[in-house]
N, C-alpha and C positions, 0 to 999 in steps of 0.2 A: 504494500500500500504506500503511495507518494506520503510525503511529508506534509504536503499541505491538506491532504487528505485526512490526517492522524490528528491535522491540527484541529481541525473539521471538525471532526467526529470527539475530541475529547474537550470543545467549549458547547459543548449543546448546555441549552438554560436549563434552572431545575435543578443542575449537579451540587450534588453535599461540598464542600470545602476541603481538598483531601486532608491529613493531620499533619503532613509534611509542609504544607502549604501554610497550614492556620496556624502557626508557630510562627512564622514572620508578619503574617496580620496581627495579632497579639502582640509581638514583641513591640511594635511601635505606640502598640496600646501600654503597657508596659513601662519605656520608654520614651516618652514624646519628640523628645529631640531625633528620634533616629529617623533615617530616610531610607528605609531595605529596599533599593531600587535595582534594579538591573541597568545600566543605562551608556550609552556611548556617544560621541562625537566621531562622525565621518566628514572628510576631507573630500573634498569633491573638486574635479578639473574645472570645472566651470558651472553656469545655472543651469537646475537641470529643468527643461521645455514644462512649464507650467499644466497646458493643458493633459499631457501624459500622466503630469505627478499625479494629477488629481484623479486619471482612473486607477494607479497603481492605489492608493490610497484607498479607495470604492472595493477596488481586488481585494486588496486586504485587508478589508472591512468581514469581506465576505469568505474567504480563507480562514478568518481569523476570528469567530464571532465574540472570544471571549473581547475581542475589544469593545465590543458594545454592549456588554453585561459588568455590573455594578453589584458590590456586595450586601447582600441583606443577612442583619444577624439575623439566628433563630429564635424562635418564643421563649424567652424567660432567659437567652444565653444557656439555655440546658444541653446546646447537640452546638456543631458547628457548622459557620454559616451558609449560605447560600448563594449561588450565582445566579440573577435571573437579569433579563432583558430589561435596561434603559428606554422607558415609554419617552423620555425629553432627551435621546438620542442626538449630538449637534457633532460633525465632524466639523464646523468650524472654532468650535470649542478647545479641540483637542489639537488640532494640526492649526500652528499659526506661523505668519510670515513676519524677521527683523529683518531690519537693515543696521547693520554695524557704522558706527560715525568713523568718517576717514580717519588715519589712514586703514582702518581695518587689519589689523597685526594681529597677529597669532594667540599674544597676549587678550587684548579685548575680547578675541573669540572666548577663551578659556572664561573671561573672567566674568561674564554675559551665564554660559553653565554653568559657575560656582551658583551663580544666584537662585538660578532657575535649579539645578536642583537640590538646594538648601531650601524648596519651598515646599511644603509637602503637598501631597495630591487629595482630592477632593473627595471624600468617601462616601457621595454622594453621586458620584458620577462612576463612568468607567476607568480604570486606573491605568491611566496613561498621557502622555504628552508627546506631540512631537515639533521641532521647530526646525522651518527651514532659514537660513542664516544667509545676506546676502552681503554683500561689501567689504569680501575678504580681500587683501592683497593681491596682486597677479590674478587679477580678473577667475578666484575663485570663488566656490561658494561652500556650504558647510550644513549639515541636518546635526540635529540634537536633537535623542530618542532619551526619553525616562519611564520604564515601566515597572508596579509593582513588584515587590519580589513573589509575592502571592498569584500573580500572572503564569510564571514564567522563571528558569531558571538563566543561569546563562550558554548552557548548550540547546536549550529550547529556541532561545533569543535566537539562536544562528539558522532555525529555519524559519523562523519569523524573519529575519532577516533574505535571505532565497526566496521565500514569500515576497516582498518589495520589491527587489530587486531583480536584474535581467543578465545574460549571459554576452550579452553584446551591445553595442551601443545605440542602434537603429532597432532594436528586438519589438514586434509590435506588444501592445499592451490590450486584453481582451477581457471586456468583464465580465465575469458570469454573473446568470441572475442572483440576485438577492433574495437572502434567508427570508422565510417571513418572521417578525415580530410577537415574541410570545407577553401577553399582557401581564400584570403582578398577578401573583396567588392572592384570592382573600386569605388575613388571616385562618379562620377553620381549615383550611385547606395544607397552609401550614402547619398548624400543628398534629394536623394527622401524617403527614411527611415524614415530622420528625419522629411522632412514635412508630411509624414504619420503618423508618431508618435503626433508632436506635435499639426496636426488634430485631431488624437484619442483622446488625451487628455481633447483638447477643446470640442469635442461630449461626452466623458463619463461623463467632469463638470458637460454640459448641463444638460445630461440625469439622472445622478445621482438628479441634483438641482430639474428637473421635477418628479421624481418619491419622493423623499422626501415630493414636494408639494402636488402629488396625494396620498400619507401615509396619510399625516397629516389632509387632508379631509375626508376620509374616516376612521383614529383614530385618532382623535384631542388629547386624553389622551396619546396613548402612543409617537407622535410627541412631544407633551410636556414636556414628563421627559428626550427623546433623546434631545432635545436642553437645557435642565436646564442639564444634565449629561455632556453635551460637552463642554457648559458655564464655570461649574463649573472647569471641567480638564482644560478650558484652560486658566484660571482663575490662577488656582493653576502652570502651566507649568509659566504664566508670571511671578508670584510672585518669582518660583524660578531662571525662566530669569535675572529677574531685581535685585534681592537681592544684597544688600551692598556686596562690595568687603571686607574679611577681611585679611590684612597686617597678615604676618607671617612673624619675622626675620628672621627666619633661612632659608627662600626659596631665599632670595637678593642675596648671595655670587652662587645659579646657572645658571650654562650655558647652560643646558636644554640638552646638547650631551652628557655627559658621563653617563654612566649604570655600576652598581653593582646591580647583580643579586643575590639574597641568597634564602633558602629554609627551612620550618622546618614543624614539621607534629604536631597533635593536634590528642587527640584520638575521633570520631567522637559519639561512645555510651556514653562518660563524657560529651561532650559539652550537648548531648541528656538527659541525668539526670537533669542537671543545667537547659536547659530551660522549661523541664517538672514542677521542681519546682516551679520556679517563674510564670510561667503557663506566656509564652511571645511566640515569635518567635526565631527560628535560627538564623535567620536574626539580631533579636534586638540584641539577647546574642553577635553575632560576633560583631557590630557595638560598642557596650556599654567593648568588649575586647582591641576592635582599638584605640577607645578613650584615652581609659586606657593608653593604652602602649603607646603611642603619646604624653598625657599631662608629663606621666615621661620621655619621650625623653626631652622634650623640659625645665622641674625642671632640669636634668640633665646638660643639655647645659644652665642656666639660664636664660632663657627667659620665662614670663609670657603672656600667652595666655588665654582668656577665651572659647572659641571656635574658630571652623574651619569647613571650608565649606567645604565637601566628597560630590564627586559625586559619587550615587549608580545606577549601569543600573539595570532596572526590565526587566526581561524578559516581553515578551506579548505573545508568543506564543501559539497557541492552542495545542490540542495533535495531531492533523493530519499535524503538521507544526515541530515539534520534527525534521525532517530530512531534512527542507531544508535550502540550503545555503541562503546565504544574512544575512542582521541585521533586526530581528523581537525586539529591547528593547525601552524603554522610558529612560527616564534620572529623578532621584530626586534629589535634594540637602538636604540636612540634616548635620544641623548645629550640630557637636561633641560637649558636652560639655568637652573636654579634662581638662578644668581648677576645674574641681569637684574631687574632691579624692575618694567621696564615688560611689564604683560603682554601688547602689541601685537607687542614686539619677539623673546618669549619663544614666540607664536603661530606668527610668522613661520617663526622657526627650526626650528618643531616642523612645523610644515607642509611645510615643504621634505624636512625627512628621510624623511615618510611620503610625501609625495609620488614621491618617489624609489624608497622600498619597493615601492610599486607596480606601476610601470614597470619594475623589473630583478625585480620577481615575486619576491626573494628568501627571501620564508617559504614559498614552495610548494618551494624548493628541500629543503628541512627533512625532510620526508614519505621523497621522494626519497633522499636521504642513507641514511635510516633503513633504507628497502627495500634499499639498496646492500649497507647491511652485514649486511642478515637471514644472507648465506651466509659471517658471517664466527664463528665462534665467540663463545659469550657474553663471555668476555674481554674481546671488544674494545668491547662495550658498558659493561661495566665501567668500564672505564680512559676511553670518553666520556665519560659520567656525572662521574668524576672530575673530568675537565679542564674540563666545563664549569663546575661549583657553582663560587662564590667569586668570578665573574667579572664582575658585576654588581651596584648597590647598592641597586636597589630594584624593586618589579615591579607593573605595574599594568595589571588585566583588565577588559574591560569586554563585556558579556555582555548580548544582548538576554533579556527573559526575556518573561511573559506580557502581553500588552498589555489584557487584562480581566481581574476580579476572581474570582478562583476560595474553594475551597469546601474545607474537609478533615474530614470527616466531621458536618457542619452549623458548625462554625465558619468565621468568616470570616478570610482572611489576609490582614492588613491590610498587612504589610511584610515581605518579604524580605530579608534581611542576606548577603550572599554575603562568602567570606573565601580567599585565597588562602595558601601556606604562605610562612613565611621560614626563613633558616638561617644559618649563620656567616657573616658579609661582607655579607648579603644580608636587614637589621632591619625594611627594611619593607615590607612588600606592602599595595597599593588596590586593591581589587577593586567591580567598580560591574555591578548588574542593574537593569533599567529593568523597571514591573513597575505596568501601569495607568499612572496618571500621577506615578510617584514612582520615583525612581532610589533604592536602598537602597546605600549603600554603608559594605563591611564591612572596616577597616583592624587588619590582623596585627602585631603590634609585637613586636620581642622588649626586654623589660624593661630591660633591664641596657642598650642602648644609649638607648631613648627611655624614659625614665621619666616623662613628662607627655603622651602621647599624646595625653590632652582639648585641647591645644592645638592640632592635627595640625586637628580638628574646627572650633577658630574660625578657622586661616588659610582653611580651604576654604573657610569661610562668606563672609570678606574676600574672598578672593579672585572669587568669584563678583561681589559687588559692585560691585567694581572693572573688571572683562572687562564688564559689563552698560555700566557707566558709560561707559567707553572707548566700546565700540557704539554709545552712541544709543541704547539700547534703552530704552524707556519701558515698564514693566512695569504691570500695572493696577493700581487703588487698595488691592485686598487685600493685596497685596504689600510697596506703598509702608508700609500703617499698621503689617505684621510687622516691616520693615525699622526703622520710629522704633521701634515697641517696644521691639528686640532692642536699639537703640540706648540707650534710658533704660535698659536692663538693664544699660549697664555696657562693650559690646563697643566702646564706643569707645575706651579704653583700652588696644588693641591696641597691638604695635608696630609703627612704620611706618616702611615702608621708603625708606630714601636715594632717589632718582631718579638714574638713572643717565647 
């Protein structure tokens, strides 16, 4: 089944809230200051043809219905909520047009998203925005997407995204007809819903617990490694539930509401040399760059830290799940050693924790959790939400996205900027999409703890140099002349760090 088919088929109205989902609705209930958005900035050649955009938009209206569905809680907050059809429906509500004041810099763009999404979204309406952005430099132009994280995760995002966009630059644009419009439930109607639901629930427990038991007599061996597999993950989710808090100065002076948005790209075939080398993951290499550039944030501002706790999402997704909406991830914690200077040693460390992740499965235990507590009252999602925010200092996602050049209504998307949310305790989120041969990556900052962010941008850049260096890895000569360049521009006047 195509992906925009999946996506189709799993916003129809009427759907329960899944429990993986209504954990980040809550968490902002929770939390007010947070903004659990999914959200990016694309870079675009030029404006892309108006009348086009506007049926791409119509398409994916209709590809996409959860866009025009809006959350209804359930009666009394007993079950979780509901997704039904927007009767006061306004695509001009949702999709708006700026113009940027000359000169239109990079900077203004960014600084236009901080605003917009430091604003939260209307929970009244359907949960999303998008802007198209005109009077960039060099006769570019620019879209800014923000959607719910209750939507949508961000491997979802990316066929929302293929949903939009086109595989060429003339590609015609054709809309299919339009869903019809399902009216509100009356209440009664509602709450017979919900005690149907939260019957289902209690019968599929049931039935689920009975067919386990009838498995496990008929395979005692393989019942056995499913409950030592489940053990273990849930084993490894507590460990990283309950983990010591650790103190970060530089997170105290935030107020969890203001946003600085910034953006910078990493070439995607060099980061894929460097982790070939060290024979690791993508994954470690990004995590053991973050570190990096994090511990000389923090030499820089003079605070010594020996680590910090990054919450990383793992996707869980199958491949016939690639296209639908909702949050299919688990959650790891992974302790950065940022206080290491050597980045072999910092590799190491980081490789071992995920390593670990793996084997005791513990982000698929996360899903699970979730589904456990569907039959508990919304409360106690609540008071999760709660206990988790705060617990963690910084969060970084990494997200495969398109591996060719796509199209959005004849403009060309030259770069993707992905951005994850932050909140009190928790100043900075990385968020990284690979996208043709350029990883985009889009770094959340709240003001008041990091007020030089641009710096966040030269350790990543150091730090890549450094991890290539270590390797062995010989990059080609394009490379080499970028690297003197950027060199006579000055970046050698970095700080550099002790050897440990």
């Amino acid at each position: 089944m195509p992906a925009t088919d999946r996506l189709e088929r799993a916003a129809r109205p009427g759907s329960r809230m899944l429990p993986t989902d209504a954990l980040f609705w809550y968490a902002e209930e929770a939390t007010p200051e947070l903004r659990p958005l999914v959200a990016a900035v694309l870079i675009l050649d030029r404006l892309p043809d108006r009348d086009r955009l506007q049926k791409l938009l119509e398409r994916w209206m209709v590809r996409i219905p959860r866009l025009r569905q809006r959350v209804v809680e359930a009666p009394l907050h007993l079950g979780l909520p509901e997704w039904e059809d927007d009767p006061h429906f306004e695509l001009e509500y949702h999709a708006r047009d700026v113009v940027l004041p000359e000169p239109g810099t990079d900077a203004q763009l960014f600084e236009f998203a901080s605003a917009v999404f430091a604003t939260p979204l209307d929970h009244m309406r359907p949960l999303w925005e998008a802007y198209l952005i005109e009077g960039l430099q060099g006769g570019r132009a620019a879209c800014f997407f923000k959607v719910h994280h209750t939507v949508m995760d961000g491997v979802a995002s990316m066929a929302g995204f293929d949903a939009l966009t086109q595989a060429h630059r003339a590609e015609p644009v054709r809309v299919p007809k339009a869903l019809p419009m399902h009216p509100p439930r009356p209440p009664a109607v509602r709450v017979a819903r919900l005690i149907r639901d939260l019957s289902w629930n209690a019968a599929a427990g049931m039935s689920a617990a009975a067919g386990f038991g009838m498995h496990a007599v008929l395979h005692p061996a393989q019942a056995s490694d499913s409950v030592v597999h489940a053990i273990r993950g849930l084993r490894g989710f507590l460990r990283d539930l309950n983990a010591p808090t650790v103190h970060d100065p530089l997170a105290d002076p935030a107020t969890g509401i203001g946003r600085r948005l910034d953006g910078m790209t990493l070439s995607l075939p060099r980061l894929r040399r460097i982790k070939d080398a060290l024979g690791v993951t993508l994954n470690d290499v990004v995590l053991t760059l973050v570190s990096g550039a994090v511990g000389r944030y923090h030499e820089h501002r003079s605070v010594h830290v020996d680590e910090l706790h990054c919450m990383v999402p793992i996707s869980l997704r199958l491949e016939h799940e690639r296209g639908a909406l909702g949050n299919r991830v688990g959650m790891c914690n992974i302790a950065l050693p940022v206080g290491a200077a050597d980045p072999l040693i910092r590799l190491d460390i980081i490789r071992r924790q995920t390593n670990a992740a793996k084997v005791d499965r513990r982000g698929a235990a996360y899903p699970l959790m979730m589904r456990a507590l569907a039959f508990m009252p919304s409360v106690v999602f609540r008071l999760l939400a709660q206990a988790v925010t705060g617990r963690i200092n910084l969060i970084c996602t990494n997200v495969p996205g398109p591996p060719a050049i796509r199209y959005l209504a004849g403009a060309k998307v030259e770069v993707i900027y992905p951005f994850a949310p932050v909140a009190v305790g928790t100043p900075l989120s990385v968020a990284l999409l690979s996208y043709a041969d350029v990883y985009g990556i889009g770094i959340d900052t709240d003001p008041a703890a990091i007020p030089d962010p641009e710096l966040l941008h030269r350790y990543l850049a150091a730090e890549v140099d450094e991890l290539e260096r270590r390797a062995r890895v010989h990059p080609p000569a394009a490379v080499k002349i970028k690297v003197q360049r950027a060199t006579r521009k000055g970046h050698d006047t970095r700080p550099q760090r002790a050897a440990s």
